[in-house]
N, C-alpha and C positions, 0 to 999 in steps of 0.2 A: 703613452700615458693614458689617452681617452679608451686602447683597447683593454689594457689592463682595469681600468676602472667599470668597464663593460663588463666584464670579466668576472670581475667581482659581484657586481650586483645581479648579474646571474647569478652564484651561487646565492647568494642571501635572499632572493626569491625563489629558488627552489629549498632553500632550508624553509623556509617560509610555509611553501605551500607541505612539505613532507612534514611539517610542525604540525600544521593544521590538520593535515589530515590523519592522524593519529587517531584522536577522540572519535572521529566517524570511524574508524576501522574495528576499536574498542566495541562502539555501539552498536555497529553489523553483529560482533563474534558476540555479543551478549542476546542479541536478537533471535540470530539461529540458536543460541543455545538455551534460551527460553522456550522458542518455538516447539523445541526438538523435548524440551521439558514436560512442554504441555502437550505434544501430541505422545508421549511415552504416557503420560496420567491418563489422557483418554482412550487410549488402548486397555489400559491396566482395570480403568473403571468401566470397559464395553467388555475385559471378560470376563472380570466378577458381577455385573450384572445377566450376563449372560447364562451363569451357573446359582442364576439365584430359583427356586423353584416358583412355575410358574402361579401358583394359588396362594405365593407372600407378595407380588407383583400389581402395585393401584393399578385399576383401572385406566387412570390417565397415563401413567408409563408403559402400558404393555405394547403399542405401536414400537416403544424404544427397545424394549426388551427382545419382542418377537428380531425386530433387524438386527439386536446383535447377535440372537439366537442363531438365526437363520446364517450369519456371514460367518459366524465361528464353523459352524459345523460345514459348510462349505469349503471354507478352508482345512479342514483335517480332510475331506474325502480327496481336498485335491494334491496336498500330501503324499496320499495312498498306503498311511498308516493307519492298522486297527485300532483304531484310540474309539472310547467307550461316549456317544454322543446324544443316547438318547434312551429312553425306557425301553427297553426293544427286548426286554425278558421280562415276564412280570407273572408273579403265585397270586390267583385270587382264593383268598381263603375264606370259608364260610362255615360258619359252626351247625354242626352234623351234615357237612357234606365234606367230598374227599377236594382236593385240593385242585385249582384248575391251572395248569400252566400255558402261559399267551406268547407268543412270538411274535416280531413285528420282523416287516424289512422295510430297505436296506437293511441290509447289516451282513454278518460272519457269526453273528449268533445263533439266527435259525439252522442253520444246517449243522451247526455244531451243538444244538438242540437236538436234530433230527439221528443224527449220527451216536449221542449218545442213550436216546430212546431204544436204538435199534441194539446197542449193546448190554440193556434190560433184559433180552430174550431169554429166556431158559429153553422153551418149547416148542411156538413157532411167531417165524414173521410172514406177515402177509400183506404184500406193497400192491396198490392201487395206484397207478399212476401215467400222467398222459404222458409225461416230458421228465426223464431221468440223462444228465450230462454230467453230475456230479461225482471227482472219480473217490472224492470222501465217502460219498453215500455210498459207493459201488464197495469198495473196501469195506465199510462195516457190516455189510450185508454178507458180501465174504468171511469176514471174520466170524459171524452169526453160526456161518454154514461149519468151519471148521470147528463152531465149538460143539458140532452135535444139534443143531437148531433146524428145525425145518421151513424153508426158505421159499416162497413162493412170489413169482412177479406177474402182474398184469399189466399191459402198456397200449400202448396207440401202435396201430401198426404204420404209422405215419413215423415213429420216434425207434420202431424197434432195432433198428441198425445199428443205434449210436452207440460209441465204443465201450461206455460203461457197461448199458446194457448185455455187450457182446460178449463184455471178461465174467458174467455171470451165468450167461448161457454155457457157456464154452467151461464154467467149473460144473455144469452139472444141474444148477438150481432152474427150476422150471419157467419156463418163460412162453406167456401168451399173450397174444394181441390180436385183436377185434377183426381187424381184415373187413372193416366195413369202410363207405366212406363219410359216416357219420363219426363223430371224433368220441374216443374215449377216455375223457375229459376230468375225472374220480382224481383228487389226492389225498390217499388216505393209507395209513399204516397199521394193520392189528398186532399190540403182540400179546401171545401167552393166553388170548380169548379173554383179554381184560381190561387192556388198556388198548384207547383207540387215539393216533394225530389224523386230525382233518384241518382243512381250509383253503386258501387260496393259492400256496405257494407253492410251484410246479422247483423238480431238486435240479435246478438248472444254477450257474454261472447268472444270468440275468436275471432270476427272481430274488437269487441272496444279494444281489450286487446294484443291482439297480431299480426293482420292481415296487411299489406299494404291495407289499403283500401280510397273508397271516395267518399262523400256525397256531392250535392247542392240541393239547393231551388231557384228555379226560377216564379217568379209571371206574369205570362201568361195566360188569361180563353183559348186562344186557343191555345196553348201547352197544358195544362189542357184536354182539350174536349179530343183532341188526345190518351189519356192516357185514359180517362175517359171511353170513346168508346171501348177500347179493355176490358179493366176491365169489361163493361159490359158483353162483350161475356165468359169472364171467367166465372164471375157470374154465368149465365145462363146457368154453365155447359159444352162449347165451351174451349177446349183446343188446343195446337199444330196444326195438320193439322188442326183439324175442328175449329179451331178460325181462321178462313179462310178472314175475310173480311180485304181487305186491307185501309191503313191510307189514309183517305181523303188528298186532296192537294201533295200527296208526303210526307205529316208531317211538310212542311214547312212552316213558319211563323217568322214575325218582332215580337223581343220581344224587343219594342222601336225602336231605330234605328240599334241591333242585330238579324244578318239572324241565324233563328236555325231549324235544322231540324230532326225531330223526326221518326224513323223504331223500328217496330218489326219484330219477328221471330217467326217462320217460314213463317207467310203470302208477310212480307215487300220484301223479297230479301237482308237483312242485309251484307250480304259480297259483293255484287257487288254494294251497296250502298258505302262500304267504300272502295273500290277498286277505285270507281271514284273519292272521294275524296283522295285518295294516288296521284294518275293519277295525279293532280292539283301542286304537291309537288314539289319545285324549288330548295330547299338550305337545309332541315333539315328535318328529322321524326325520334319521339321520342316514344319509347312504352315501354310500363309497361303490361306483361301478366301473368296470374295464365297460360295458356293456349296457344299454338300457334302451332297447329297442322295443321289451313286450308290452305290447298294446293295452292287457287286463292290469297289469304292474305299473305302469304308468296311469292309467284311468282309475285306478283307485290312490294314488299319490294323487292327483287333481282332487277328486272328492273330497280327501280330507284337507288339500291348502283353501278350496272353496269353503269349508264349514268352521277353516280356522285355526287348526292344527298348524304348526310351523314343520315347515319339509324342506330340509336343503339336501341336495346333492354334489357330491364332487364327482367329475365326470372325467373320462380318457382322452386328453385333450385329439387326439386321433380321432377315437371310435366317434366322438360328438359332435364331429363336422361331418360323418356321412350322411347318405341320405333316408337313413333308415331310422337314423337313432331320434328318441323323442324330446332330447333336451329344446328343444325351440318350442312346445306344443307343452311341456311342464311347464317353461317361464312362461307363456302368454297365459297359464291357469293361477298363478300367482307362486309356483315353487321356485325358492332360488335357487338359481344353477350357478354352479363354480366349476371352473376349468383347474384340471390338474395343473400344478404349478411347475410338476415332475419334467424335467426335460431333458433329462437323463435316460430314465425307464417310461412302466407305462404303470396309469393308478390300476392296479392290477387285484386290490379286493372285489370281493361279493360280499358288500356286506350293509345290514341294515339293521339300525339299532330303533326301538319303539319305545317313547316314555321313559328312557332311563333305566328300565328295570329287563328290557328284553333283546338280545343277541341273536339274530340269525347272519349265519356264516358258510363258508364249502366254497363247492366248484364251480357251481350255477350260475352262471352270467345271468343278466335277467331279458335272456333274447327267447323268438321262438325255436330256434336251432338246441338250445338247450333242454327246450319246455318239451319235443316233440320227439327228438332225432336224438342228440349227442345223450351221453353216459354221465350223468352229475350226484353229486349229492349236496344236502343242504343238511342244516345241526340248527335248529332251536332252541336256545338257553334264557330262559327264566333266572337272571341273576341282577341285581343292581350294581354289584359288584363289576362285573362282569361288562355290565353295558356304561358305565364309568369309566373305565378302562379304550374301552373301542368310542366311545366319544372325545375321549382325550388324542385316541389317534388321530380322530376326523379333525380335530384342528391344529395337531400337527403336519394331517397333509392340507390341508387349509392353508393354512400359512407357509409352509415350505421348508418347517424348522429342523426337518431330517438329517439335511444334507446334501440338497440333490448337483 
């Protein structure tokens, strides 16, 4: 009898505790499923904030905006689907000038940019370039050639190997390279003696893929000639020093009712060309360097953070710990330096914007190798448009809101 009554009140204490513990099990599964509620709204609400543009965004939420910026597009690269994350094409249009189109990278845009520039040709193309691995670009250049286009490549002979280049030699199209051991450093595409692409991005796998970089097209026959004319002395075997003739007019020329002017290196004088346009600077200069080693380019940045000018730079987080580079000798003169945030690629523009209203861009690191020795070009654009545009980049790689 005593075991059976044991027995029993066993069971009636564990009915007991399985009673009780119901309502707790209830309020767990109501828990996780609130939780799981609220962290679905907060996703929801981080990526329409995210896709909100960033000039409707207070001041006090942009630290909020820039992070969920920056973790969306992160997450899509790592993905490794082409989904569309960022301005990375953009027409600046200006009334009575012709139309200016911008590439940015990362992305799969510029070279799909570049590829359909080159299918523009009626007449001729003429590639300037250090670093060609792109077998898209190899192909449209190809295609160029079969339609009747005459086809012409210039290359580093450090690069000239590489197999794209090889499937262009081997059809036929002309192919030269410098054979110095100064680098020939030029990206630039003419076609038709009208339309010119220059700037920073070498047709490689790593410059569409991971690089800071940046492409325009601007349709000018005399910016074209400009370009055209030194190409020819490359052609003809004329490198670095011995591509000695300098740019007619100073390079400068209306492209519509925009002043632009066009230098090379080593014949141009390239750094005391943009030393005079720093000289000009009233309220702001903005730069994005792979590079920033020259001593006259940096001493005139000093000058003007000394009298008051704001000058930031974003810097290759690589190139700015050597011992050459002048980022430590800018911040002690009061310029702020920023480390690229890229840890992907490398910040891989040449670019500096003056005041809001002025663009200089190309292949011109701002080293002395560039100033003296290597094959560069630089493009000076008089546009506010324009320099709007490449400020809005400088804080996209600022902040890191790319993708990297």
């Amino acid at each position: 009898m005593a075991a059976k009554k044991e027995k029993g009140t066993s069971s009636k204490t564990s009915e007991a505790k399985s009673s009780a513990d119901k309502p707790r099990g209830r309020l767990r599964l109501r828990w996780k499923s609130w939780t799981s509620l609220l962290l679905l709204a907060v996703l929801c609400c981080s990526i329409a904030i995210s896709y909100i543009p960033e000039e409707y965004i207070p001041g006090f939420l942009e630290p909020v905006h820039v992070f969920c910026l920056r973790t969306r597009n992160t997450l899509i690269v790592k993905t490794g689907f082409d989904i569309y994350r960022y301005d990375d094409v953009v027409t600046v249009k200006t009334t009575g000038s012709p139309d200016i189109t911008v590439y940015f990278a990362p992305g799969k845009r510029i070279a799909e940019g570049l590829c359909n520039f080159i299918s523009t040709a009626n007449k001729t193309v003429e590639v300037c370039i250090y670093d060609l691995d792109l077998q898209e670009v190899s192909e449209a250049l190809l295609e160029a050639k079969k339609r009747g286009v005459k086809v012409s490549i210039v290359t580093d002979s450090d690069n000239r190997k590489l197999d794209a280049v090889e499937r262009l030699a081997k059809a036929g199209i002309k192919v030269v390279a410098d054979e110095r051991s100064t680098i020939m450093h030029n990206k630039f595409v003419i076609v038709d003696s009208r339309w010119v692409w220059t700037g920073s991005f070498n047709f490689t796998e790593n410059g569409r893929d991971k690089n800071d970089n940046n492409a325009l097209i601007l349709e000018s026959p005399e910016i074209a000639r400009f370009y055209h004319e030194k190409f020819e002395e490359y052609l003809s075997g004329d490198f670095s020093k011995s591509a000695s003739d300098t740019t007619d007019d100073e390079g400068k020329a209306l492209v519509g009712k925009i002043p632009v002017q066009v230098a090379f290196s080593p014949s141009d004088g390239v750094a005391e060309i943009i030393c005079a346009q720093l000289s000009e600077a009233k309220e702001c200069v903005y730069v994005m360097a792979f590079v920033l080693t020259s001593e006259p380019i940096a001493q005139k940045l000093k000058e003007l953070a000394e009298r008051g000018v704001e000058v930031h730079c974003i810097l290759d987080r690589g190139q700015a710990k050597t011992r050459f580079s002048q980022s430590q000798s800018l911040k002690n003169s009061g310029v702020k330096i920023h480390i690229s945030p890229n840890s992907r690629g490398k910040m891989h523009h040449k670019v500096i914007t003056i005041d809001e209203d002025t663009v200089i861009t190309g292949s011109y690191n701002f080293s002395e190798n560039a100033e003296k020795g290597n094959d560069e070009n630089i493009i000076i654009i008089k546009s506010p448009g324009l320099a709007k545009l490449f400020n809005k980049e400088f804080k996209r790689c600022l902040n890191g809101t790319k993708g990297y």
